[in-house]
DSSP file (Angstrom, degrees, kcal/mol; ACC not computed):
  #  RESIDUE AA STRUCTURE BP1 BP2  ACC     N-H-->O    O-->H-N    N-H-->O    O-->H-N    TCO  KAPPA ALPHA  PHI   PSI    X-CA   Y-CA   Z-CA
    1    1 A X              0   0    0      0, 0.0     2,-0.3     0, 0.0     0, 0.0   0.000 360.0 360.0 360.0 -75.4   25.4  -28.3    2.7
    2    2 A X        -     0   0    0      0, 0.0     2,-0.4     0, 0.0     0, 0.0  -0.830 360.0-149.6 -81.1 111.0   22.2  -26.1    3.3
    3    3 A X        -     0   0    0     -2,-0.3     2,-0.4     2,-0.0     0, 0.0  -0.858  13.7-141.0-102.1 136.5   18.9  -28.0    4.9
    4    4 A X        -     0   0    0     -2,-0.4     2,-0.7     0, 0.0     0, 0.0  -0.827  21.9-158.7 -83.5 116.1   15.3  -26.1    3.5
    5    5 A X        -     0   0    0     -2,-0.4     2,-0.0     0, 0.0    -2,-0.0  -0.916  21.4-114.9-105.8 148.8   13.5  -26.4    7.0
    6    6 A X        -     0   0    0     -2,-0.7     3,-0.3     1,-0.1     4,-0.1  -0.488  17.1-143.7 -71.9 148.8    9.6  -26.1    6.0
    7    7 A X  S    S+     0   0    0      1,-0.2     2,-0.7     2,-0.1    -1,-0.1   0.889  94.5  32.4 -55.2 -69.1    7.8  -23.1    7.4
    8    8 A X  S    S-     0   0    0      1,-0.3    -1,-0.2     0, 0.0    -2,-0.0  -0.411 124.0 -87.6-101.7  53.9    4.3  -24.4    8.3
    9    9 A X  S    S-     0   0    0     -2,-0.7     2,-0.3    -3,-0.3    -1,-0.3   0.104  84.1 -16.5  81.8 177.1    5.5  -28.3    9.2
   10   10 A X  S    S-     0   0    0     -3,-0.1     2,-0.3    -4,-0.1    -1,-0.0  -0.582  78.1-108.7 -77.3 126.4    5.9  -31.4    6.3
   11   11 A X        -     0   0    0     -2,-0.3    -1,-0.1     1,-0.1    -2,-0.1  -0.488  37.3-105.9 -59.4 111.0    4.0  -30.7    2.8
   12   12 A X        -     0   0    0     -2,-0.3    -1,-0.1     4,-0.1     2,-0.1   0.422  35.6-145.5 -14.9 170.3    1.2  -32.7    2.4
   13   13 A X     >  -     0   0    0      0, 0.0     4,-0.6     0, 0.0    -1,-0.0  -0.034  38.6 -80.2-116.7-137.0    1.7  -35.8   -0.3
   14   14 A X  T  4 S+     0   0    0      3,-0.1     4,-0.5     2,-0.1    -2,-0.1   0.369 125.7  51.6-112.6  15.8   -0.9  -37.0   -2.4
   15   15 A X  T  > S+     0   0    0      2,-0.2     4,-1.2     3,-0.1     3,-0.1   0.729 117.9  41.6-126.1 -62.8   -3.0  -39.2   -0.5
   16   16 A X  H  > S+     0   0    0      1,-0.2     4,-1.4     2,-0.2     5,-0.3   0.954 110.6  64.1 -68.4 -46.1   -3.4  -36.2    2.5
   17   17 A X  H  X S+     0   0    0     -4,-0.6     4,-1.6     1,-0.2    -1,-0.2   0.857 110.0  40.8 -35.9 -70.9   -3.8  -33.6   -1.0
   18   18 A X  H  > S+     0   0    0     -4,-0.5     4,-2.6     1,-0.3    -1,-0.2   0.772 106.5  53.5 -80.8 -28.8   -7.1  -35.6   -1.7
   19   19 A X  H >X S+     0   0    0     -4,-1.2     3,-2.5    -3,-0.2     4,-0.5   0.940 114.3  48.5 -32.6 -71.8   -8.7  -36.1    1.5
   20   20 A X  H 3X S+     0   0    0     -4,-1.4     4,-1.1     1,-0.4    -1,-0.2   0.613 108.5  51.8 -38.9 -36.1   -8.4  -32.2    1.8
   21   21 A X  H 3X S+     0   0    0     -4,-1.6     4,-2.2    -5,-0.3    -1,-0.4   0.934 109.7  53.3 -76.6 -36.9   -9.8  -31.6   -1.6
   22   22 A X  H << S+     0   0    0     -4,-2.6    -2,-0.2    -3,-2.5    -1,-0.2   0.400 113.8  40.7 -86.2   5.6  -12.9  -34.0   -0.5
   23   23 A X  H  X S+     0   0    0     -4,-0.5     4,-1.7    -3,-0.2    -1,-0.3   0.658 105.2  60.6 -88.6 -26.7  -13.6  -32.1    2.4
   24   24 A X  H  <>S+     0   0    0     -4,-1.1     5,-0.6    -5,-0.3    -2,-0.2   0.935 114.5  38.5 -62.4 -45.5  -13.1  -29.0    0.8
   25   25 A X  T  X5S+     0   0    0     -4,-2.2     4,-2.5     1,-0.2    -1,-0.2   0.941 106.2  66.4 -68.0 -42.2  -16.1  -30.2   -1.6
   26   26 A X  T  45S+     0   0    0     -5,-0.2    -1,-0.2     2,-0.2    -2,-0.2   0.886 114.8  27.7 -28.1 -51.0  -17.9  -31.7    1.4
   27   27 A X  T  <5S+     0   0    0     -4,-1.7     2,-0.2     1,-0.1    -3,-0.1   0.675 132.9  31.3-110.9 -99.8  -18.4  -28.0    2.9
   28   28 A X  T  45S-     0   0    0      4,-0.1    -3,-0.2     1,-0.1    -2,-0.2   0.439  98.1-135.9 -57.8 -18.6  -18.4  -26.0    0.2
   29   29 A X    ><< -     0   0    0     -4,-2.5     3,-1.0    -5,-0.6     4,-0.3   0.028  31.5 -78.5  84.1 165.4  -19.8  -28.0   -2.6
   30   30 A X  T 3  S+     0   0    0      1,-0.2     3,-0.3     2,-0.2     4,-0.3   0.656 119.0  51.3 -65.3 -30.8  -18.7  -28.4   -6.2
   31   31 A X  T 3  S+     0   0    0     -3,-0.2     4,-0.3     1,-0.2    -1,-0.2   0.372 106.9  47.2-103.4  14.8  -20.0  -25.3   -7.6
   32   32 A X  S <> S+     0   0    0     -3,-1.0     4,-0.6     2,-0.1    -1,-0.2   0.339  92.6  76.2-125.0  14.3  -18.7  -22.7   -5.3
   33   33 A X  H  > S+     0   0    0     -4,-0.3     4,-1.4    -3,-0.3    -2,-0.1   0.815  92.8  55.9 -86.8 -20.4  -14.8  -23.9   -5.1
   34   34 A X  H >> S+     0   0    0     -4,-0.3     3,-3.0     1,-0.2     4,-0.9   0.979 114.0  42.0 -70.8 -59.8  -14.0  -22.4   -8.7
   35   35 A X  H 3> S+     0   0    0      1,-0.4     4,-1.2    -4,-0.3    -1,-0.2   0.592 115.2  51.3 -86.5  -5.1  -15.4  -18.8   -7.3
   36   36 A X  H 3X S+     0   0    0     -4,-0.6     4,-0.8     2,-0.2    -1,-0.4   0.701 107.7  47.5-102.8   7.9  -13.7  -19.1   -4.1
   37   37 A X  H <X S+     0   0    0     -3,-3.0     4,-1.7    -4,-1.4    -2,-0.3   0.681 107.5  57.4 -97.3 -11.0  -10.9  -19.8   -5.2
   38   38 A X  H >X S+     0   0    0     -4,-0.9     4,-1.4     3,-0.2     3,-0.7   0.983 108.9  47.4 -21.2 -93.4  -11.3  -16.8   -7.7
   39   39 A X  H 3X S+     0   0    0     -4,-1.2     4,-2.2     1,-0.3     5,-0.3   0.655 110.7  51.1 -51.6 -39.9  -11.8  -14.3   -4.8
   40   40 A X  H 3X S+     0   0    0     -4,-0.8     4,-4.7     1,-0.2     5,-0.4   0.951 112.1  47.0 -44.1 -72.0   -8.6  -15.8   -2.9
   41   41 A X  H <X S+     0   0    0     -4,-1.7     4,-1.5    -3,-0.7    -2,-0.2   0.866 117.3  46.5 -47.8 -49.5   -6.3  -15.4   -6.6
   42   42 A X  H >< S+     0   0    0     -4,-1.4     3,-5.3     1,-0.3     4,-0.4   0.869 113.8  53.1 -57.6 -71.5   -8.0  -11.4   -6.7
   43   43 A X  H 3X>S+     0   0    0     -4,-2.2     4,-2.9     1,-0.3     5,-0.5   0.799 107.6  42.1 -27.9 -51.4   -7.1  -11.0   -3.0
   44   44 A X  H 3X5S+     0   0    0     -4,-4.7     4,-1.1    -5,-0.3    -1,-0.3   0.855 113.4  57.0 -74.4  -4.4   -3.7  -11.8   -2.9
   45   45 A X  H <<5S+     0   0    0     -3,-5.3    -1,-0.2    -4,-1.5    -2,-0.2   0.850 105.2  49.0 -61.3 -44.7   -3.4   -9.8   -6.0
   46   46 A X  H >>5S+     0   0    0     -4,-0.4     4,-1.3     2,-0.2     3,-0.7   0.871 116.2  48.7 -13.8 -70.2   -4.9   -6.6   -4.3
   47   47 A X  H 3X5S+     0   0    0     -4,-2.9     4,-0.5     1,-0.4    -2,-0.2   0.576 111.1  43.7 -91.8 -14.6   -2.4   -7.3   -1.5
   48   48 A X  H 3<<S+     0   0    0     -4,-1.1    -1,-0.4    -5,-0.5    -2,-0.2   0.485 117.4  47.3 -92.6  18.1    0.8   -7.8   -3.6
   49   49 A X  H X> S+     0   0    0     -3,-0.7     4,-2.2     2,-0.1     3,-0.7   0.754 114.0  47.3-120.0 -50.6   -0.1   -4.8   -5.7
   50   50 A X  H 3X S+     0   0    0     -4,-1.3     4,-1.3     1,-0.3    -3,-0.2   0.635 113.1  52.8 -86.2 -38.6   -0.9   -2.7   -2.2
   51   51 A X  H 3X S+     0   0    0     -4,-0.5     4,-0.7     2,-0.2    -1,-0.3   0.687 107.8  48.3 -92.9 -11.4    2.5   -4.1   -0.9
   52   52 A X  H <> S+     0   0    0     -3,-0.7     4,-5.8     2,-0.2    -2,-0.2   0.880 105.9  58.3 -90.4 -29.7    4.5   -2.9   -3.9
   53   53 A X  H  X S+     0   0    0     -4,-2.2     4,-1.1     1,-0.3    -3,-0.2   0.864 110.2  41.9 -47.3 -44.6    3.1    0.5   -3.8
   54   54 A X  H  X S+     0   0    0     -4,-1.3     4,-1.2     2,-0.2    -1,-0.3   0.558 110.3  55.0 -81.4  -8.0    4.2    1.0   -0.6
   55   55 A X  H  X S+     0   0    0     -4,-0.7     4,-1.5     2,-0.2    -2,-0.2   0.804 104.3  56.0 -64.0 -30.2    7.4   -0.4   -1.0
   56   56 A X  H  X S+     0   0    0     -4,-5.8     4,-0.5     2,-0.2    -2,-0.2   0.898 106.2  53.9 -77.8 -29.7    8.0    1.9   -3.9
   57   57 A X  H >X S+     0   0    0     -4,-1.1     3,-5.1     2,-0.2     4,-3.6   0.993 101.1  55.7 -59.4 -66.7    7.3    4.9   -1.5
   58   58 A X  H 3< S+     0   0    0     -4,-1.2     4,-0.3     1,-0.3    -1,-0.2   0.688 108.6  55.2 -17.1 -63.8    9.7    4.0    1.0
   59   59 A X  H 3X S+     0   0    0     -4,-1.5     4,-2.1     2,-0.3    -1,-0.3   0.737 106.1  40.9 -28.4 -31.9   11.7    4.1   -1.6
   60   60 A X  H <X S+     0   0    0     -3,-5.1     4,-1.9    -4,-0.5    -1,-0.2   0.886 114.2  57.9 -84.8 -47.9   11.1    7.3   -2.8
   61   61 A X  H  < S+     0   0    0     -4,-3.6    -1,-0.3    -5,-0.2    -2,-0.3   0.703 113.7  37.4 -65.4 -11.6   11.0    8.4    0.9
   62   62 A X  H >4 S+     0   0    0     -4,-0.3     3,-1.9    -5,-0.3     4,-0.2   0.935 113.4  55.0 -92.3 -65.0   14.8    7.0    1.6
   63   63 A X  H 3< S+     0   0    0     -4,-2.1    -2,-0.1     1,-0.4    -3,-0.1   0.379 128.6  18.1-102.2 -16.8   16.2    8.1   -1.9
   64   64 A X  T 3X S+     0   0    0     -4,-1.9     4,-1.4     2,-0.1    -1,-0.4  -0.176  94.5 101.5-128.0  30.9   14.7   12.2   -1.0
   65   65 A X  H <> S+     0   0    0     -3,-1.9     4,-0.6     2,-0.2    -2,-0.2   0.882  80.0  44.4 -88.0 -25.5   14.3   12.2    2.4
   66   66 A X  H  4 S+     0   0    0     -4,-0.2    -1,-0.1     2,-0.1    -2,-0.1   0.795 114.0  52.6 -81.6 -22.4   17.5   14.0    3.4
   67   67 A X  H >> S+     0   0    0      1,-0.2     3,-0.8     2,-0.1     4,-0.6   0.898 112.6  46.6 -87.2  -9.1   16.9   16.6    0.6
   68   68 A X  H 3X S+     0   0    0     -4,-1.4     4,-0.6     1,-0.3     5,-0.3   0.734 110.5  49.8 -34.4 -39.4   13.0   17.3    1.9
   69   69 A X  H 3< S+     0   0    0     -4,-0.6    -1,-0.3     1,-0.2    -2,-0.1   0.008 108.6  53.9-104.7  35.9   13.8   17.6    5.1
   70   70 A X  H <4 S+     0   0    0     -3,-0.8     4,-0.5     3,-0.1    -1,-0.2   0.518 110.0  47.6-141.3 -37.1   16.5   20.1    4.1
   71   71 A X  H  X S+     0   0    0     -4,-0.6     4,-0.8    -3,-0.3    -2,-0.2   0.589 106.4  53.2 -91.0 -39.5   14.0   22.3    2.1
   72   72 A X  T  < S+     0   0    0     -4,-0.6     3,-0.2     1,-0.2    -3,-0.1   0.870 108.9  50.4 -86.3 -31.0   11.2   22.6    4.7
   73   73 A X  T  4 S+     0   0    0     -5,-0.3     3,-0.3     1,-0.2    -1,-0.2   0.933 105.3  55.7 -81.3 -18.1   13.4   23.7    7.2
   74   74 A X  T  4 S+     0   0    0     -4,-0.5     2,-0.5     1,-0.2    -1,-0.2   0.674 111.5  40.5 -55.9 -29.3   14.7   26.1    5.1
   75   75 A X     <  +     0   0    0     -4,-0.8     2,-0.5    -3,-0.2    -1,-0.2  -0.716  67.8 179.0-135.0  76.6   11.2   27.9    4.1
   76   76 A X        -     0   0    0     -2,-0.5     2,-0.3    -3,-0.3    -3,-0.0  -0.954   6.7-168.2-102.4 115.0    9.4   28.0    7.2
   77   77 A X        -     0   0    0     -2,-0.5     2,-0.3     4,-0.0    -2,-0.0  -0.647   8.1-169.9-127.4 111.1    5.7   30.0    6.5
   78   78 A X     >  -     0   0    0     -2,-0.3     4,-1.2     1,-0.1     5,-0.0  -0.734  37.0-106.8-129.5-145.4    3.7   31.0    9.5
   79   79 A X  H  > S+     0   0    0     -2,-0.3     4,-0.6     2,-0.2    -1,-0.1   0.544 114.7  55.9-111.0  -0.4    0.4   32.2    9.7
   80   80 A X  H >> S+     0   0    0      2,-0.2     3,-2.5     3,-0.1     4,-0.9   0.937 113.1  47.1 -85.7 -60.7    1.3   36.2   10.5
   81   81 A X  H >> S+     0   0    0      1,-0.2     4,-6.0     2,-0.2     3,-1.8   0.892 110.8  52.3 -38.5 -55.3    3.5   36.2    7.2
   82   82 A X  H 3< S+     0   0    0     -4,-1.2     4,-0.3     1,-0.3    -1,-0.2   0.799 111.9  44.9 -39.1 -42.2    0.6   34.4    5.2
   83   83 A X  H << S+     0   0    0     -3,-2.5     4,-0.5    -4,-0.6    -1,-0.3   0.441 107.0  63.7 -94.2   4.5   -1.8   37.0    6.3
   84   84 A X  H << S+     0   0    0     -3,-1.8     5,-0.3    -4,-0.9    -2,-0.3   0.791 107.7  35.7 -74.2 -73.0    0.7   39.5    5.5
   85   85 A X  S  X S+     0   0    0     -4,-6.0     4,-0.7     1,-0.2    -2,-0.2   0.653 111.7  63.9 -90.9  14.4    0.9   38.9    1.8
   86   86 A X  H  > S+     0   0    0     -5,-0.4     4,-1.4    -4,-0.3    -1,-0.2   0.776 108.1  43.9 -82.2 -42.4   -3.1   38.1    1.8
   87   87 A X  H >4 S+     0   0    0     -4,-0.5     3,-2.4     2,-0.2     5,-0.3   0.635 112.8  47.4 -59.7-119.3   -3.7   41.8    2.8
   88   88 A X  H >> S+     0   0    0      1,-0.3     4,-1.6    -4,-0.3     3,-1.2   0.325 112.7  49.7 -44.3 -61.9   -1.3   43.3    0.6
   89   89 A X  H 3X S+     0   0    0     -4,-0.7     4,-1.4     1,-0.3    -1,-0.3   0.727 114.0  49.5 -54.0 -22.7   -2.8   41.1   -2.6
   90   90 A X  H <X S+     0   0    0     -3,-2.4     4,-1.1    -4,-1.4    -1,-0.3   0.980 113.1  42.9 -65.6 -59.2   -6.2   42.3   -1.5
   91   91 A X  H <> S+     0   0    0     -3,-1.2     4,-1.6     1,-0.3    -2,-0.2   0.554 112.2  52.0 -76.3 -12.7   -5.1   46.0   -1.3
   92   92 A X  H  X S+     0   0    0     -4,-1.6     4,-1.1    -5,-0.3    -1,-0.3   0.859 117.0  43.5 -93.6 -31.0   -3.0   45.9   -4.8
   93   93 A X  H  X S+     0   0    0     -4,-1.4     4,-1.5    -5,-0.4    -2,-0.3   0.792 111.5  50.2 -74.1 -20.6   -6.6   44.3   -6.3
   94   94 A X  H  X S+     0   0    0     -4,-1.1     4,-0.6     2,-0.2    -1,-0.2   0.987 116.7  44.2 -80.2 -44.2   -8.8   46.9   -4.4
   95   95 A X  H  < S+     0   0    0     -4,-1.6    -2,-0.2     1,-0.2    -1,-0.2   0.557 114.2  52.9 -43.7 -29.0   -5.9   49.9   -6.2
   96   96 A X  H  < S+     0   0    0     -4,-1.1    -1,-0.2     1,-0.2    -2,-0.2   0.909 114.6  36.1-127.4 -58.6   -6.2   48.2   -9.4
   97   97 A X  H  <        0   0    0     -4,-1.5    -1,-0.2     1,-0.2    -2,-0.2   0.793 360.0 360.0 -63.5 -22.6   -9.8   48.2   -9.6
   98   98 A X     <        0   0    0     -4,-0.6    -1,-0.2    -5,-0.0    -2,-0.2   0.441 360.0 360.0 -95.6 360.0  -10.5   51.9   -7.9
């Protein structure tokens, strides 16, 4: 019904699996395949961890994005008003002290 076609070509067997592993040992040696293959397992841990985070924002950004954008345009601040109620707060603290 449905044919899987492989991504990256036909999956090795077990006869190409060991060459690979006995080159792999060839150039790296025996005692540094355990800890590079640690650092691989962290990475891709990093990078699914780093890809859900930002999946969960998108989220967050679809699921409120029309009521954000709904809200800022509503309450629009500029910089005269701002220096408007920074004077006055000054001049009710200067009254309050005097």
């Amino acid at each position: 019904m449905f044919e899987m076609i492989p991504l990256f070509g036909p999956v090795p067997g077990g006869m190409e699996l060991a060459v690979i592993l006995l080159i792999a040992v060839l150039l790296f040696g025996a005692n540094k395949i355990p800890k590079l293959a640690r650092s691989t397992g962290e990475a891709m841990g990093e990078f699914k961890k780093g890809r859900e985070e930002v999946e969960q924002e998108l989220q967050e950004m679809q699921s409120s994005g029309s009521s954000t954008a709904t809200e800022v345009e509503s309450e629009p601040t500029t910089a005269t008003e701002t220096e408007t109620e920074t004077e006055t707060q000054t001049e009710t603290q200067t009254e309050s002290e005097s």
